[in-house]
C-alpha positions as CSV (number, residue, x, y, z in Angstrom):
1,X,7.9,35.6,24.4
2,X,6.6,33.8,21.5
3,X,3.8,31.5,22.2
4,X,4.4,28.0,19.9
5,X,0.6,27.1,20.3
6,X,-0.7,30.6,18.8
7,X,-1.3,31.2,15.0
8,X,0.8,34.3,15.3
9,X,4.2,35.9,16.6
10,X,4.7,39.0,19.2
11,X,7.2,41.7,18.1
12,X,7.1,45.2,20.0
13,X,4.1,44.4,21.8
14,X,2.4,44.0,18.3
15,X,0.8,40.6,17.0
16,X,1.1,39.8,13.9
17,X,0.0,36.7,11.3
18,X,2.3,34.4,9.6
19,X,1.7,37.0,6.7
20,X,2.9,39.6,8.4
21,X,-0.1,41.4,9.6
22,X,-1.0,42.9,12.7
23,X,-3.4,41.7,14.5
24,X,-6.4,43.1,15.5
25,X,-9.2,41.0,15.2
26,X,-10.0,37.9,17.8
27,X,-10.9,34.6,16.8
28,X,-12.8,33.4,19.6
29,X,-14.1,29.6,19.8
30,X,-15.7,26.6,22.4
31,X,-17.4,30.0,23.8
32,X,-19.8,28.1,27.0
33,X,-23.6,29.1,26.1
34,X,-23.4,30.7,29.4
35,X,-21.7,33.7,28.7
36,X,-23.2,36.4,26.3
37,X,-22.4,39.1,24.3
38,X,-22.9,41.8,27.2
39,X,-20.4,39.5,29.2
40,X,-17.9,38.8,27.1
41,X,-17.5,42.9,25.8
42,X,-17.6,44.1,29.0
43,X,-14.5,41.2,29.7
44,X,-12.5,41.9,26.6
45,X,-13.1,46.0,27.7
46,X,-10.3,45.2,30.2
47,X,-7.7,45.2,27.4
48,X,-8.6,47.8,25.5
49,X,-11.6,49.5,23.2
50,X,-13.4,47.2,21.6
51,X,-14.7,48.1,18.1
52,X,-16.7,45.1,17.6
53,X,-17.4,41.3,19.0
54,X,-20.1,39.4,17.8
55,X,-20.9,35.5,18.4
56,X,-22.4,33.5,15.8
57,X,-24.9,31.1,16.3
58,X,-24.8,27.3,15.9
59,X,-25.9,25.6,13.0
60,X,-27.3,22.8,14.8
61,X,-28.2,21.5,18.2
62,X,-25.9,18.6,19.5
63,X,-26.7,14.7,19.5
64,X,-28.9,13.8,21.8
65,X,-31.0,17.1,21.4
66,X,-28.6,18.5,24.7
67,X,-26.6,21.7,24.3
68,X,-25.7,23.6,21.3
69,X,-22.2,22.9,19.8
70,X,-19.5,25.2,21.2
71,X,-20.3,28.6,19.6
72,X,-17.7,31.1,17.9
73,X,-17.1,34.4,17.6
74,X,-14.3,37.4,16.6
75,X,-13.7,40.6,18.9
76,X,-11.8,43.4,17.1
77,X,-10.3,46.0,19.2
78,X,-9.2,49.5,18.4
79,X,-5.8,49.1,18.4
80,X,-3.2,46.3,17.6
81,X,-1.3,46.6,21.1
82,X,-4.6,45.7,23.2
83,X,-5.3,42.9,20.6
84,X,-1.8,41.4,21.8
85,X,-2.6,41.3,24.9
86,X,-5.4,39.2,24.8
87,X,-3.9,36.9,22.9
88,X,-1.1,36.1,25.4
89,X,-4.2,34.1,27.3
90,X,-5.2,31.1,25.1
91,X,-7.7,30.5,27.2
92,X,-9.8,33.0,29.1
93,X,-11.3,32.7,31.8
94,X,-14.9,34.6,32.0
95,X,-17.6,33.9,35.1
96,X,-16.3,30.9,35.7
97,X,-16.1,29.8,32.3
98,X,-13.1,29.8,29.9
99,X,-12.8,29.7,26.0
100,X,-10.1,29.8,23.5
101,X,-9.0,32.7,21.4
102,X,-6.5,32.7,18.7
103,X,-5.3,35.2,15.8
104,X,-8.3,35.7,13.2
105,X,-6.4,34.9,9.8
106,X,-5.0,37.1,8.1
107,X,-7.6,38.3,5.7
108,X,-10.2,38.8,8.4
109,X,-7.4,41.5,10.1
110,X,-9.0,45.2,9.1
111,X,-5.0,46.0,7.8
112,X,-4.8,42.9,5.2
113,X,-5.4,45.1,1.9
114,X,-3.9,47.9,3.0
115,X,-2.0,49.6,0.2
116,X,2.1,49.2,1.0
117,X,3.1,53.9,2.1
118,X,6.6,53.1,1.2
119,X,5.9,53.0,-3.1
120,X,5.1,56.6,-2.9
121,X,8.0,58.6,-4.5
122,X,5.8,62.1,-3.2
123,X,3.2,63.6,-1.4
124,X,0.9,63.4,-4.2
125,X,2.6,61.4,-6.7
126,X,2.7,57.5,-7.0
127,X,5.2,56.4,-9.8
128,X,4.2,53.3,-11.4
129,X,6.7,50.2,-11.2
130,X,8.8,49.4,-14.0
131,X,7.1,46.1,-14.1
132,X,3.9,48.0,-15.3
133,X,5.2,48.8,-18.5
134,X,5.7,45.5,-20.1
135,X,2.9,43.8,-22.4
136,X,1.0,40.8,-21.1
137,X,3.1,38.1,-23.0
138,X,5.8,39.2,-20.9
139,X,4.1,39.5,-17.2
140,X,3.2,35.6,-18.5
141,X,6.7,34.8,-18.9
142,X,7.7,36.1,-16.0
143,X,4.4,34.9,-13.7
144,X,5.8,31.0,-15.3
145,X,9.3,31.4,-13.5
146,X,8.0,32.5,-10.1
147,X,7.6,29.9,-7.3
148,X,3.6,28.7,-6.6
149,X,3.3,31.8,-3.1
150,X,5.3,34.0,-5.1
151,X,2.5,33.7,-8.2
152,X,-0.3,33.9,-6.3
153,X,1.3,37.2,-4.6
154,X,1.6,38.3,-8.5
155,X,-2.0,38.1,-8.6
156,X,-3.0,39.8,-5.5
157,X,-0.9,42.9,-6.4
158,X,-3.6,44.4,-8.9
159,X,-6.2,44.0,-11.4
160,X,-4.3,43.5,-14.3
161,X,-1.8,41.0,-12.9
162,X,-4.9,39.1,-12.0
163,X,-6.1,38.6,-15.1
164,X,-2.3,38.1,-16.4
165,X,-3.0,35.2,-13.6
166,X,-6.0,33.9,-15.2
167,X,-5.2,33.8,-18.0
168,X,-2.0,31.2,-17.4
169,X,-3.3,29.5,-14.2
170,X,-5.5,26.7,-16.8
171,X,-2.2,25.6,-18.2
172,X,0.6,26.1,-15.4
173,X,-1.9,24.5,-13.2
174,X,-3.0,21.4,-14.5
175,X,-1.2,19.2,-12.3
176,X,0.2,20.0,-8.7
177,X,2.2,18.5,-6.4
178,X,0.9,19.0,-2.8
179,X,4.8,19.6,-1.3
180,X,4.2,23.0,-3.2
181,X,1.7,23.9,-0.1
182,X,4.5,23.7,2.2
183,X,6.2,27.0,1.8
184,X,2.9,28.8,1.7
185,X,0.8,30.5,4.1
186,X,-2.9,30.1,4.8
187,X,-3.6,33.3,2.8
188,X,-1.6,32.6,0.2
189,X,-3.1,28.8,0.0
190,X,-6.2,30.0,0.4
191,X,-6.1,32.7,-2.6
192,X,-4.2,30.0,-4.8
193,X,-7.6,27.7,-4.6
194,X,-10.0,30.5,-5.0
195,X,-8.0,31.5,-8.1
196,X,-6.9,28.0,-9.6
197,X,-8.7,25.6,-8.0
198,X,-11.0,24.6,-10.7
199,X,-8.3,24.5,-13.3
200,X,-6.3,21.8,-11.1
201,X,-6.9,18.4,-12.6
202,X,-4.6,16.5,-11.0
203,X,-2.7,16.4,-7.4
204,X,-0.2,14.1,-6.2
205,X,2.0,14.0,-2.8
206,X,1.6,14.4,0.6
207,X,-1.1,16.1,2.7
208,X,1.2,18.1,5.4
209,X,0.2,17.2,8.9
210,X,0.3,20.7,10.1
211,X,-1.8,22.3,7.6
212,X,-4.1,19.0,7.0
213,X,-7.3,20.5,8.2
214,X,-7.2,23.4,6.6
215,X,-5.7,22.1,3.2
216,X,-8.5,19.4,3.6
217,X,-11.2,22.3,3.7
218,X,-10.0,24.3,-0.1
219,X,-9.7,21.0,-1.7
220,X,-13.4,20.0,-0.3
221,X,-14.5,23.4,-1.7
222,X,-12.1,24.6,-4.4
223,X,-11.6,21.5,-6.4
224,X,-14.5,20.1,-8.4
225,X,-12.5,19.2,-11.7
226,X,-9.4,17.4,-10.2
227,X,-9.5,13.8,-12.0
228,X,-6.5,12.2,-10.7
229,X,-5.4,12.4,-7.1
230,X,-2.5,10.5,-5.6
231,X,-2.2,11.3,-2.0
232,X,0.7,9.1,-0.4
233,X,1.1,8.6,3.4
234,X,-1.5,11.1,3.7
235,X,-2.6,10.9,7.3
236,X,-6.4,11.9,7.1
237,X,-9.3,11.5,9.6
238,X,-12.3,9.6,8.6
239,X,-13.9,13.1,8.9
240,X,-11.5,14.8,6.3
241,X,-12.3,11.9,4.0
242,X,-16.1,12.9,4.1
243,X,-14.9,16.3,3.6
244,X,-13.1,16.4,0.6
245,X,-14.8,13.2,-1.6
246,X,-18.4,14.9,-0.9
247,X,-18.1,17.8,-3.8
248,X,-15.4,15.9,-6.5
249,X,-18.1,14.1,-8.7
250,X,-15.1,14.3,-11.7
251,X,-12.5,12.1,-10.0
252,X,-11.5,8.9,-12.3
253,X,-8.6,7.9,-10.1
254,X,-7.9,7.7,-6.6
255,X,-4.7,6.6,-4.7
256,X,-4.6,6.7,-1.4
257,X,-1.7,4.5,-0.3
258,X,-0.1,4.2,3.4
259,X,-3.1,6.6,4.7
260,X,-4.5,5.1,7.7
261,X,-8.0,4.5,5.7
262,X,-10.3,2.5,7.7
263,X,-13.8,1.0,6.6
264,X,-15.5,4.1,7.6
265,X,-13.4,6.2,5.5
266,X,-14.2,3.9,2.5
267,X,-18.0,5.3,2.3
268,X,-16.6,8.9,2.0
269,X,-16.1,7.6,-1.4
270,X,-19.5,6.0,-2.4
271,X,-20.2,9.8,-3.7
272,X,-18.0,9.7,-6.7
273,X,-19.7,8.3,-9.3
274,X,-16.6,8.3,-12.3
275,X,-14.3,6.7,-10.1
276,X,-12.4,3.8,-12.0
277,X,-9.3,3.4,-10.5
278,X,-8.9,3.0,-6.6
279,X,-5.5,2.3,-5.0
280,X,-5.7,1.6,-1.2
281,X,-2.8,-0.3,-0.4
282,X,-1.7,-0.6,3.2
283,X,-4.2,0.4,5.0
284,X,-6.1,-1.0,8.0
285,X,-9.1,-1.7,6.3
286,X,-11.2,-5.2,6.3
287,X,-12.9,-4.6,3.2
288,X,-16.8,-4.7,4.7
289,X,-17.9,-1.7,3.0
290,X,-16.1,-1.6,-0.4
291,X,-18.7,-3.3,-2.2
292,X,-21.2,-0.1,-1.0
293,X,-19.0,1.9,-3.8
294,X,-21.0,2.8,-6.9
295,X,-18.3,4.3,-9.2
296,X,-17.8,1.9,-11.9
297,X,-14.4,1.0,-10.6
298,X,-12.3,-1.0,-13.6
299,X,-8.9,-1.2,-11.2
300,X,-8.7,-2.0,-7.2
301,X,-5.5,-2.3,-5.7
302,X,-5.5,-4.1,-1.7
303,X,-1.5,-4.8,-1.8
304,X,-0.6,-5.3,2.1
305,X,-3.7,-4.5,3.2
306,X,-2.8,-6.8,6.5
307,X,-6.4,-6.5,8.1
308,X,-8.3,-7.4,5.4
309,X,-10.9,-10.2,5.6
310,X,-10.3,-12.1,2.1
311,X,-14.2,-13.7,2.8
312,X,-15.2,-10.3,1.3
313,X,-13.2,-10.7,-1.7
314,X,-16.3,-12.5,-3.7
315,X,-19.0,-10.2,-2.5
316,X,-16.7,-6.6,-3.7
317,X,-15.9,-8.2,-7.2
318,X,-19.1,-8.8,-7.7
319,X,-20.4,-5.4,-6.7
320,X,-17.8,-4.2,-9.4
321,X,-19.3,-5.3,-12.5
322,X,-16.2,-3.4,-14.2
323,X,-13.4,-4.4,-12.5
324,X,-10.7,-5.9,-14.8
325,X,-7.6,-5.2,-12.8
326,X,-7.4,-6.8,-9.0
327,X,-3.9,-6.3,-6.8
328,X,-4.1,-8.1,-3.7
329,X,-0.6,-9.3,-3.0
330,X,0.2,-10.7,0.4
331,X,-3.5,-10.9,1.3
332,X,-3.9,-14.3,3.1
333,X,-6.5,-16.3,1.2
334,X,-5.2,-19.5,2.7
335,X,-8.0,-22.1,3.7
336,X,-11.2,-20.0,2.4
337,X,-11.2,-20.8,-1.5
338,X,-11.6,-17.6,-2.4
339,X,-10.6,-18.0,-5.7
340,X,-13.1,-21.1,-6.0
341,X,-16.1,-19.1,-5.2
342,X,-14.8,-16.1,-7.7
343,X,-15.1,-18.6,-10.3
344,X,-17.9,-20.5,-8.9
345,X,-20.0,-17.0,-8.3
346,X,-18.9,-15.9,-12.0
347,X,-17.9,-12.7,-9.5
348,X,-14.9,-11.1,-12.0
349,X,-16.3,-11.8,-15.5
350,X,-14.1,-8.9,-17.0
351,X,-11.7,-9.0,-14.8
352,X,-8.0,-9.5,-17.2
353,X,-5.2,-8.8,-14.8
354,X,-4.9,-10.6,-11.4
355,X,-1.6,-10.1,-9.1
356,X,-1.4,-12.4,-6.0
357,X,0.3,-14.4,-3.6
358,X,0.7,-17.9,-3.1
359,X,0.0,-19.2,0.0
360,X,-0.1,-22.9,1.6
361,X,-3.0,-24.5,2.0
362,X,-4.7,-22.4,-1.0
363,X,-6.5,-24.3,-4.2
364,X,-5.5,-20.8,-6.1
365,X,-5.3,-22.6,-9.5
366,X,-8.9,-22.0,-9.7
367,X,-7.6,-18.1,-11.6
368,X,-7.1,-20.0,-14.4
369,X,-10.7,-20.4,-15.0
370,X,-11.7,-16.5,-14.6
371,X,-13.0,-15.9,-18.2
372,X,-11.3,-13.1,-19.7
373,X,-8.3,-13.5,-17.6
374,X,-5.1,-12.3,-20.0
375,X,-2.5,-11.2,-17.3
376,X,-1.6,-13.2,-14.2
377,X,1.2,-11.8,-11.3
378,X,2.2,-14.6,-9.0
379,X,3.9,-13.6,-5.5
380,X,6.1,-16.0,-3.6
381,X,7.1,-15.3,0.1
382,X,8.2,-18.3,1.5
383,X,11.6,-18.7,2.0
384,X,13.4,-22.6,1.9
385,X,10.6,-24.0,0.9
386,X,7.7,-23.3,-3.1
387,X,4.2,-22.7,-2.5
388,X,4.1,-22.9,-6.2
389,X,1.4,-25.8,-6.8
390,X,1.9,-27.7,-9.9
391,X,-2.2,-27.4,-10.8
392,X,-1.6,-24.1,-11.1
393,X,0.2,-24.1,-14.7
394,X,-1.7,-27.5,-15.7
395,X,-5.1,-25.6,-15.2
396,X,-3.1,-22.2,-17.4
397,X,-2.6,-25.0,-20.0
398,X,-6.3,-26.1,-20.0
399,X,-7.9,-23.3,-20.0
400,X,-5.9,-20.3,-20.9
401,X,-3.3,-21.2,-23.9
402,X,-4.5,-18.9,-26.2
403,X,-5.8,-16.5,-24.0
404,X,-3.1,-16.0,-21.1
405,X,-0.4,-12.8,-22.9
406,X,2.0,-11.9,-19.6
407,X,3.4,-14.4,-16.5
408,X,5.3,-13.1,-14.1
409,X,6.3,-15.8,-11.0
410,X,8.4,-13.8,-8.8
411,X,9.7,-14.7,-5.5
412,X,11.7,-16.9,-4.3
413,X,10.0,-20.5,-5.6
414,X,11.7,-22.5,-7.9
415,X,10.3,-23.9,-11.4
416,X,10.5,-27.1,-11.9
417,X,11.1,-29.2,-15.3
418,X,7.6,-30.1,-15.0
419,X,6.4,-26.2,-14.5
420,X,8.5,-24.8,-17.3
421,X,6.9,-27.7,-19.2
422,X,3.6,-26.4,-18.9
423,X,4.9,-22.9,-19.4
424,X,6.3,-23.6,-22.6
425,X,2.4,-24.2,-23.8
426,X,1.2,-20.9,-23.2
427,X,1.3,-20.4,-26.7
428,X,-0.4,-17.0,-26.5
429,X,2.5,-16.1,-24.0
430,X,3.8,-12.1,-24.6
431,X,5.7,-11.7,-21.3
432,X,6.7,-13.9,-18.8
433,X,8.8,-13.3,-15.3
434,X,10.1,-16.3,-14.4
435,X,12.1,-16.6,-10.7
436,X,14.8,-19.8,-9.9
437,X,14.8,-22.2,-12.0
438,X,16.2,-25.6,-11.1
439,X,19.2,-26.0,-14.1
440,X,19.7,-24.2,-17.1
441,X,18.4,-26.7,-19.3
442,X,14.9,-26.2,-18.7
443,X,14.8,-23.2,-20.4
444,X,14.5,-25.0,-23.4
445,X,10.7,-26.0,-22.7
446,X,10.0,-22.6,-23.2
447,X,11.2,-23.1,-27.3
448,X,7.4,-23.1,-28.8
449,X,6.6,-19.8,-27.5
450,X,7.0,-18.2,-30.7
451,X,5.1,-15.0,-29.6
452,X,7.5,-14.2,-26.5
453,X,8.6,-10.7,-26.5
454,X,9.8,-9.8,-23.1
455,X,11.6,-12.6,-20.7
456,X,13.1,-11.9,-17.5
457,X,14.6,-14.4,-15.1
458,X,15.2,-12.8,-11.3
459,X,17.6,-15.4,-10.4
460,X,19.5,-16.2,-12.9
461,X,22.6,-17.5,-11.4
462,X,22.2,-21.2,-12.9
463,X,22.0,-19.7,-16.5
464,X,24.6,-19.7,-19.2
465,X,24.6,-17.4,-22.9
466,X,24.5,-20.0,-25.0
467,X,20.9,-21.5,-23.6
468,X,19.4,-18.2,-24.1
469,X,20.9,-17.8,-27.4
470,X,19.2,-21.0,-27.9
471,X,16.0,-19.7,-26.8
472,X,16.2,-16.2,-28.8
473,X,16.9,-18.1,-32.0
474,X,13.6,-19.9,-31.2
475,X,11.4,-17.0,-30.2
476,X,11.1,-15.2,-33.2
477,X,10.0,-11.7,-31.8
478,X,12.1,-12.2,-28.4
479,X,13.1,-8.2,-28.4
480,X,13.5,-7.8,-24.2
481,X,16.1,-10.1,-22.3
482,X,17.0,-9.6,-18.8
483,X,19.1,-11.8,-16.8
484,X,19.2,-10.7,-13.2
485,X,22.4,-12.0,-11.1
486,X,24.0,-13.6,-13.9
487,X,27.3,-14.1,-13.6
488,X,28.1,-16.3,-17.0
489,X,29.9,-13.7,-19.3
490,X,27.5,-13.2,-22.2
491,X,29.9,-11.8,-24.8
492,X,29.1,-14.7,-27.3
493,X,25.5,-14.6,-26.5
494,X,25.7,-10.3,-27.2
495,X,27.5,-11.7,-30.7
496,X,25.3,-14.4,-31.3
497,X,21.9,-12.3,-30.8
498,X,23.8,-9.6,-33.1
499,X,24.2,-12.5,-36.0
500,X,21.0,-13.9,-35.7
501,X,19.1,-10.5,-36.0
502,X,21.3,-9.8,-39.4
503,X,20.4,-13.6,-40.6
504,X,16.7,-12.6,-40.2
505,X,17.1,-9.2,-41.7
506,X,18.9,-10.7,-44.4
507,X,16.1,-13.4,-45.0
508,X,13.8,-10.8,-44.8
509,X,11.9,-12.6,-41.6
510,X,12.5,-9.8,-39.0
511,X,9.6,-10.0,-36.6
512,X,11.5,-8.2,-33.4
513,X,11.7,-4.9,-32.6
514,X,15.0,-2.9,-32.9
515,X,16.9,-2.9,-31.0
516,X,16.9,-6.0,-28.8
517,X,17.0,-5.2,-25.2
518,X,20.0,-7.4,-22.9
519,X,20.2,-6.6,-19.0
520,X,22.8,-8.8,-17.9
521,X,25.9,-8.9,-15.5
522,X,29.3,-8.9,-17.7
523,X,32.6,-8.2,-17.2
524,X,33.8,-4.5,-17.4
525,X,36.2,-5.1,-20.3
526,X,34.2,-7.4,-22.3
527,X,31.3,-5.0,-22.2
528,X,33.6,-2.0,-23.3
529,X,34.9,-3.9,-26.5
530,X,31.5,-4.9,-27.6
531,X,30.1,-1.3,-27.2
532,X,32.6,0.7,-29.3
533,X,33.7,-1.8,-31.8
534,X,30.5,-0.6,-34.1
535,X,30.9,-3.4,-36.1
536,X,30.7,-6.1,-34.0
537,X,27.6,-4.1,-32.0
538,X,25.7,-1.5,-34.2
539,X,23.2,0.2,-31.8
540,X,20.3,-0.5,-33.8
541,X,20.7,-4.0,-33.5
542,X,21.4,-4.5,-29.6
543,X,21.4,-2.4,-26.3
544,X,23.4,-4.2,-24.0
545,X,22.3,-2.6,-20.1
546,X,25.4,-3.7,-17.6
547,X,24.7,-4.4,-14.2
548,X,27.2,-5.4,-11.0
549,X,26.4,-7.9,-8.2
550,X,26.9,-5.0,-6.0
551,X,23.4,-3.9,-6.9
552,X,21.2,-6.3,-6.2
């Protein structure tokens, strides 16, 4: 019977690895500093001849200067069938003491590298594969079309397929995607990072939970190039975190999203010292020890970060002298003026993109007087009632017309005429999200923004085509338009933005880029007409995107 907790199956009274290799060496671990070598030979005589067992010794005492750390060992017995046999025990029982013994892996077992008897085609003749005979430009074609266990078995077979291996690995292995590991076995992950870890630049996914530990170890020893990793819902210990941060003094960017990373995992990473770009939304973190980072860090993201303590906001922005990009939606900054003492502090002096969220009872208008602030994300959450504060846009309008290039409001507040009023004197204005708005006519504040390129309104149910038509014919590089829930068919707006874009060409003043973009809801029918009558709609003037209610 199959034991789930070992690292190996029984089959005709033989153990073998997950790789298919009989077992006859003894991993042996959390051996009591009672028992000795003499002890534990004559104990493990009982199953069989024992070729060798040996216990290592401890690196280091344990806290407190008490006992030793639980030693290790291996015992390697004569034959495979004894082997077994001990390992039906996981734990042993020796003098009144016990310790754990599982399958060494597999290429500790004495039968790993074994040459296959069944290639022989004679007593004395071995016939090369047919394999063998092809040129290396070949063996790298066919190495590229192999799954990631299936290569690294290419390159275990011999010599020349290795270097075949080599060769390739710096180019098919630039960027890997941890689910790859899966399918493999510890041998064949372990051989993949001895081979290709260095050449791995970038790894995204997710760390699997059965193999975490020992995935955590070849990335901590393997990996000293990787520049981008992006490790989602990744479950790892403080401990692991320490681990694999200690050696990767190349990593630039860091995502670590929905990974249980607390504060104490945080100063794993004060030993990376080109980290710029640090993602660690959704974890239960405070934020006490991100300002004891030293990478020059130019984007932090905090999005849902529900534990964090916004009082420690001022202190990490100022300890990042680089940042320009901050994320910290639905981070409750309400009642602590966060904001004011940024600004007060002079904490973000580069910082250009801010996203946030309103809350009540925060004077968050002070953002507008950040100094190089050039890209502002609002976040509603508050349903029946706006935590939009009118200060807001009147201190945009003070301080950042000429400065402030993308808006985005989204939510569910709603603008009022007095909003879109300061709104339409962000001159400087690029892109702008806007959510509700309270009737269709206030669009037309927005008229002066004559360097608007990309407008989006989430709710658009109040708007009709012939406002924004309005609005495009006064937005001279207006190229993007999306209209989400809009349910005014926009067939004479599609043909209105389709003459006005030939009137400019005609007049030689075309300032958009071709085509404009329209994401709107129209009717089936209407949309099909426009779309094949090539006159009417030539695709290098408009790309009309169609949408249903059913999908939002």
């Amino acid at each position: 019977k199959n034991t789930p907790h070992l690292n190996c199956y029984f089959m005709d009274g033989i153990a073998y690895t997950e790789d298919n290799i009989p077992v006859r060496k003894i991993y042996m671990f959390k051996i009591p500093s009672e028992l000795n070598q003499r002890s534990l030979q004559s104990y493990f005589g009982l199953y069989g001849p024992v070729v060798r067992l040996k216990i290592f010794r401890p690196n280091k005492a344990g806290h407190g200067g008490g006992k030793p750390h639980n030693r290790t060992g291996y015992v390697l017995f004569a034959k495979a069938e004894d082997a077994a046999k001990a390992l039906r025990l996981r734990i042993h029982h020796v003098n009144g003491r016990h310790l754990n013994v599982q399958a060494s892996d597999s290429w500790h077992q004495p039968g790993a590298y074994e040459r296959p008897r069944n290639l022989s085609m004679g007593p004395n003749v071995m016939a090369p594969a047919p394999i063998c005979a092809l040129d290396e430009y070949c063996l790298e074609n066919i190495l590229e079309r192999l799954s990631l266990p299936d290569q690294v078995h290419f390159a275990r077979t011999c010599s020349r397929f290795r270097a075949v291996y080599q060769i390739a690995s710096p180019r098919l292995h630039r960027t890997m995607n941890l689910r790859h590991f899966d399918d493999m076995t510890e041998w064949d992950m372990r051989d993949f990072f001895s081979l290709s870890g260095n050449n791995v630049q970038q790894y995204r996914g997710e760390i699997p939970t059965a193999r975490s530990q020992r995935l955590c170890h070849f990335l901590a020893h393997n990996c000293k190039n990787v520049k981008f990793m992006e490790l989602f819902h990744s479950q790892m210990s403080s401990r692991c975190m320490h681990k694999i941060f200690a050696k990767m003094k190349k990593l630039e960017a860091l995502e670590l999203p929905m990974s249980n990373t607390t504060d104490y995992g945080v100063l794993a990473l004060r030993k990376l010292p080109n980290l710029k770009l640090l993602n660690l939304c959704s974890n239960p973190l405070s934020g006490s020890t991100l300002c004891k980072l030293t990478g020059p860090i130019e984007a932090l993201s905090l999005n849902e970060c529900c534990t964090f303590k916004a009082f420690h906001l001022t202190r990490i922005c100022k300890s990042f002298t680089h940042l320009k990009e901050l994320s910290i939606r639905n981070i409750n900054t309400a009642f602590l003026n966060s904001y004011k003492l940024l600004v007060v502090k002079n904490a973000c002096p580069a910082l250009e993109i801010l996203r946030m969220t309103a809350f009540e009872g925060d004077e968050y208008e002070y953002i507008a007087q950040l100094p190089s602030l050039k890209h502002l994300t609002v976040y509603t959450k508050t349903v029946g009632r706006t935590t939009l504060r009118l200060e807001l846009f009147q201190q945009l309008v003070e301080h950042k017309t000429e400065q402030l290039k993308v808006l985005e409001i989204s939510g569910y507040a709603q603008l009022s005429r007095a909003m879109m009023n300061r709104i339409g004197m962000l001159k400087s204005l690029k892109q702008l999200l806007l959510p509700r708005i309270e009737t269709d006519n206030v669009i037309e504040e927005l008229a002066h923004l004559d360097q608007l390129e990309r407008l989006s309104i989430c709710h658009a149910i109040n708007v009709i085509g012939s406002t924004v038509l309005k609005l495009f014919c006064a937005c001279p590089m207006l190229t993007f338009i999306s209209l989400d829930e809009c349910v005014d068919p926009c067939d004479k707006l599609v043909l209105g933005i389709i003459s006005r874009v030939r009137k400019e060409m005609a007049n030689r003043d075309m300032h958009r880029k071709l085509p404009v973009e329209l994401s709107t809801f129209i009717q089936v029918t209407i949309t099909d007409h426009l779309i094949k009558n090539s006159e009417t709609d030539p695709k290098d003037i408009i790309n009309v995107k169609c949408t249903s209610l059913g999908e939002y």
